[in-house]
N, C-alpha and C positions, 0 to 999 in steps of 0.2 A: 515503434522500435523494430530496428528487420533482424529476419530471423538467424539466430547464427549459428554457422553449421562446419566454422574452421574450428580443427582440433589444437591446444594448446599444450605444450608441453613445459612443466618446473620442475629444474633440475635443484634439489638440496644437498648442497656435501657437508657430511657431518661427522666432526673428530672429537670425543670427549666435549659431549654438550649437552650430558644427559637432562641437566638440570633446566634447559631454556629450548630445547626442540621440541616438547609437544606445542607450546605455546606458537612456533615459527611453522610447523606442518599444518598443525588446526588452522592455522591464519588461512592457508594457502588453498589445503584442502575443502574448505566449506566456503569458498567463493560464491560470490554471485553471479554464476558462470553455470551451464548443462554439467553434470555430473560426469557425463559421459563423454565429455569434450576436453574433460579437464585431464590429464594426467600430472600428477605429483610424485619424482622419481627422487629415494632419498639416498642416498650413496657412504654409505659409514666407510671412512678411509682407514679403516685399522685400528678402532678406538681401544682403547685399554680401560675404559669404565664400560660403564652401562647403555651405554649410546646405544650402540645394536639392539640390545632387547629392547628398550623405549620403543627404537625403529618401527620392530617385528609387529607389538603391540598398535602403534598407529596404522603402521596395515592391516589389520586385524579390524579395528575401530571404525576406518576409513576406505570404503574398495577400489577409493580412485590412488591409492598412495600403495607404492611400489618400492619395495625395498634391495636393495645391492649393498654387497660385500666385497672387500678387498683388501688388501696389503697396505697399509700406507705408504703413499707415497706421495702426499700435499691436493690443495684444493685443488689444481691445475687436471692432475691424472684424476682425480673423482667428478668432475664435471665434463671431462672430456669419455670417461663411460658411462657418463648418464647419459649424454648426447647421442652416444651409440648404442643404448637402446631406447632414446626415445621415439615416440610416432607421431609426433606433434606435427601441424601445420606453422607453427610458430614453439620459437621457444623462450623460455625465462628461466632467469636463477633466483633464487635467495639465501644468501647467508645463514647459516643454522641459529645466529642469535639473534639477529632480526626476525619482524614479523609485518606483515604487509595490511592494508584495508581492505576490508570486504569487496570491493567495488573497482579494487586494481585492475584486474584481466579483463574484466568485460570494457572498462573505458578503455584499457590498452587496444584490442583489440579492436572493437568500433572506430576507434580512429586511424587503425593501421586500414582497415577499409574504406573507410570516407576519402583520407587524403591520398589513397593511393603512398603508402612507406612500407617502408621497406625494413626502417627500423623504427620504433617507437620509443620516447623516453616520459615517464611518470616522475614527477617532481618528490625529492623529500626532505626530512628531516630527523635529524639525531638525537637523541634520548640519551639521558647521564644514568647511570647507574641507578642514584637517587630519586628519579619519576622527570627529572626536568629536562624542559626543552634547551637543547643548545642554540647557538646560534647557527642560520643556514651555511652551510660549508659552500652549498652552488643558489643563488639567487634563484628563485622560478619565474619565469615568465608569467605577465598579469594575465595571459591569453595564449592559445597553440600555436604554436612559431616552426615554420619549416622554415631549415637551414640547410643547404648542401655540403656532403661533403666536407670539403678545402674548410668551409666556415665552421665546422665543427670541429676539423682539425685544427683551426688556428683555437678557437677556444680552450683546445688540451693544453696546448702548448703558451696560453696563455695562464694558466693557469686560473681559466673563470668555468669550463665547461666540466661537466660530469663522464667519466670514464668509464662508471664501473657497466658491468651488463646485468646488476643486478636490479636498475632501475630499467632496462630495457625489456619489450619484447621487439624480436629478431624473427624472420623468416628462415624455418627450419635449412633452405635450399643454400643458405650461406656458409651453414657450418658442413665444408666437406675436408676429407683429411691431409687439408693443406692450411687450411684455415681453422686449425684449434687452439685452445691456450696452452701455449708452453710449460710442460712439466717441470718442476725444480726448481723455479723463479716464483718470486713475490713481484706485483707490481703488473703482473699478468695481465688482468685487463685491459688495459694502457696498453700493453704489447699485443692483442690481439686486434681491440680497436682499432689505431691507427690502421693495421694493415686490410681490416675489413672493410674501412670507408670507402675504399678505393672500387668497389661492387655495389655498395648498396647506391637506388637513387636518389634517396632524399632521407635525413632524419628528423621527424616530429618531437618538438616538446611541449610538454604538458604543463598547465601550474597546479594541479592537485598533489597536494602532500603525501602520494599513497601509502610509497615506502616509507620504512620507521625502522633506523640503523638504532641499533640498541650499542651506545658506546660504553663496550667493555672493559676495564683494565685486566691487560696482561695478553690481550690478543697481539697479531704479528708489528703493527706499528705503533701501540698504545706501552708505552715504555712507563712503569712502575717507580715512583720518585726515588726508592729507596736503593732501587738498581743504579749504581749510578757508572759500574762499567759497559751496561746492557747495552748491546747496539745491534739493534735486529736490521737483518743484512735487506730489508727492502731499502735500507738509504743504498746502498751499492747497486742492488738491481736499479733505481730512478734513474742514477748516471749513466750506468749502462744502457737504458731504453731510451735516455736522452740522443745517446750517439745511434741508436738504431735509428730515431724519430729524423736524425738530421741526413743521415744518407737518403729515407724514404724523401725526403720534402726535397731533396737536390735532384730526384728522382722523378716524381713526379710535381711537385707542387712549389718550384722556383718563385713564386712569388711570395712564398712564405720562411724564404731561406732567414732571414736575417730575424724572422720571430723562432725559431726551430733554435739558431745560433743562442738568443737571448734564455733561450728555453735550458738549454747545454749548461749556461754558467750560472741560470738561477738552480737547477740540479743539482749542480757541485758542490755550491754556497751552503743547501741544504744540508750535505753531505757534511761538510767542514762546521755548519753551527750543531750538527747532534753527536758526532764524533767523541768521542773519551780521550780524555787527553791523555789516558794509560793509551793508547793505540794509535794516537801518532807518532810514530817511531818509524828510523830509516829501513826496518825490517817489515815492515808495511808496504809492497807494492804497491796494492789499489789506492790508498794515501797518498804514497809520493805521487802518481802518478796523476792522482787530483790535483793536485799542489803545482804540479810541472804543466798541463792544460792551462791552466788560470795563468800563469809565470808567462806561458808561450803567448795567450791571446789577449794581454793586458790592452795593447792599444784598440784589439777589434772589442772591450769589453767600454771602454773608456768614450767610443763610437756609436755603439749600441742605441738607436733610440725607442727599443722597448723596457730597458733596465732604468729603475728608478736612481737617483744619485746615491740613495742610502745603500741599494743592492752594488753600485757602483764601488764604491769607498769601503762595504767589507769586503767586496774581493780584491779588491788593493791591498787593503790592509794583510789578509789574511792568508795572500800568497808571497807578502814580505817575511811575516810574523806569524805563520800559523799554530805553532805552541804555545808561544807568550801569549798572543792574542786570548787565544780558547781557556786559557788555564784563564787568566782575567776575565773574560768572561761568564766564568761559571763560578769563579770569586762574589760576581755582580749578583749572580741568578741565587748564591747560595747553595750550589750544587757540590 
C-alpha cells in the first residue's frame, strides 16, 4: 500500500442537529486515514439548539475536528466558509445527518492517485428513519468506471447520475471564488457541478456503498404527509437550474442539447406533480409561467426522444388541465 502524504479536507455544515452530529463527525473524524492528514471542518450555520456546544465538545474529543460559527444563512454559505478555511489537498463534504464508512477517504483518495482524477465519486446508500435500507436512488457500478465529463453531465440530466459533492472527493485547486455553491438556493450541488465539469479531467466511480444518507423526515425536500400545503421551494430552484443546465449545454456541450431540453420538461413535470393545488393560482408567477413553457414547447415535448410516453401525456395533460388535473390527482393519492 503506498504511502500517503495528500492532506484531505471534510467540510460539515451543521444547523439544529444536535441530536445526529456526533454520530456524523465520529464517523468522519476516526477514519482510516493519518490523523494528521485528515481535517474535519464543522460549520454550525446559526443553530438555535445545541448544535454548537455538541460542535465545541467534538473538538475537544477529537484534534483533528475544527469548529466555525456564523449567522445563518443555508448550507450553501456554511460549506463555502469551510472551504475558505480549509488546507486540504482534496476536499469533501458530508451532511450533518448522515454518516460515512470507516474506509471512505483512504479508498477515495487511492484511487484519485491511481487513476489519475480529478474528482472522485463513492457509491451509496439511504437509511429510513426506522434502521432500513432503501432502495438505491443511483445504481453503483459492479467495478471503477471513468466517465468524462459531457458523460457525467448527460447522466444528471438524465436523471441516473449522482450530483451531490457529498459522495465526492474533489481537488482542493477547483474550488476557487468563482466556482463555489450558490448561497440561498437549494438544489446547489447540481448548480455547482454541472459548471465544475467543465475543469476537471475525468471523474471516477466507485461501487462501494461508503456513504449512508440517513433519510430524514422534515429535512429540505422530505415533505411530511400531513403537511399537505408544504412545498419546499427546491421544486422552483430544479426548474430553475434546469434552464441554467440548458444555456450551459447550448454552450458548451451541443450534442447534448435535446437531453438538457428533455431534462427542462421532466423539471417542470416535477414541479406541477408536487405543487398544492392551494398555489396554483393566476397570482403565482413561477406557476403560470411553468404552465406557459410546457403550453409553448408542446410539439418540441411530443418530439422528444428522451421522454417516456407516460412523461409525454402528463405534460399534455397537465398544461391543458393543470388544476383539474392535480386536484384529481391527489383525490387518487389521497392527499
Amino acid at each position: 500500500m503506498a504511502q500517503i502524504t495528500s492532506k484531505i479536507s471534510v467540510i460539515i455544515p451543521a444547523y439544529n442537529i444536535e441530536s445526529l452530529l456526533e454520530k456524523c463527525v465520529a464517523s468522519v473524524a476516526t477514519q482510516d486515514y493519518p490523523e494528521g492528514l485528515l481535517e474535519v471542518i464543522v460549520v454550525d450555520d446559526g443553530s438555535t439548539d445545541n448544535t454548537f456546544a455538541v460542535a465545541k465538545g467534538l473538538a475537544v474529543k477529537y484534534s483533528n475536528v475544527t469548529v466555525l460559527h456564523k449567522e445563518n444563512g443555508g448550507s450553501s454559505s456554511a460549506r463555502n466558509l469551510g472551504i475558505r478555511h480549509s488546507t486540504g489537498d482534496y476536499i469533501g463534504f458530508v451532511d450533518s445527518d448522515d454518516f460515512v464508512d470507516p474506509l471512505m477517504y483512504r479508498t477515495l483518495l487511492e484511487a484519485a492517485i491511481k487513476y489519475d482524477a480529478d474528482m472522485v465519486q463513492i457509491s451509496r446508500d439511504e437509511i429510513s428513519e426506522d434502521g432500513t435500507k432503501l432502495p438505491d436512488v443511483v445504481i453503483p457500478p459492479k467495478e471503477p468506471t471513468v466517465i468524462t465529463p459531457a458523460e457525467h453531465l448527460r447522466t444528471l440530466l438524465m436523471h441516473t447520475g449522482d450530483a451531490s459533492f457529498c459522495t465526492k472527493l474533489v481537488k482542493r485547486a477547483y474550488f476557487t471564488e468563482d466556482m463555489m455553491f450558490p448561497e440561498g438556493e437549494l438544489n446547489e450541488d447540481f448548480y455547482l457541478m454541472i459548471h465544475m465539469l467543465s475543469r476537471i479531467n475525468k471523474l471516477l466511480i466507485l461501487p462501494q456503498q461508503y456513504y449512508h444518507v440517513f433519510y430524514r423526515t422534515g429535512s429540505n425536500t422530505r415533505r411530511k404527509k400531513e403537511d399537505k400545503d408544504y412545498f419546499p421551494s427546491v421544486f422552483t430552484d430544479i426548474v430553475r437550474n434546469s434552464d441554467v443546465a440548458l444555456n450551459l449545454v447550448e454552450k458548451r456541450y451541443p450534442e447534448l442539447l435535446n437531453v438538457a431540453r428533455r431534462f427542462g420538461y421532466y423539471q417542470r413535470l416535477d414541479y406541477l406533480l408536487h405543487i398544492p393545488v392551494s398555489k396554483m393560482t393566476p397570482d403565482n408567477s413561477f406557476y403560470m409561467e411553468v404552465v406557459a413553457y410546457i403550453r409553448k414547447n408542446r410539439k418540441n415535448i411530443a418530439s422528444n426522444e428522451y421522454l417516456t410516453l407516460k412523461q409525454k401525456s402528463y405534460l399534455m395533460i397537465l398544461s391543458t388541465f393543470p388544476r383539474q388535473i392535480r386536484s384529481l390527482h391527489a383525490k387518487i393519492r389521497g392527499l
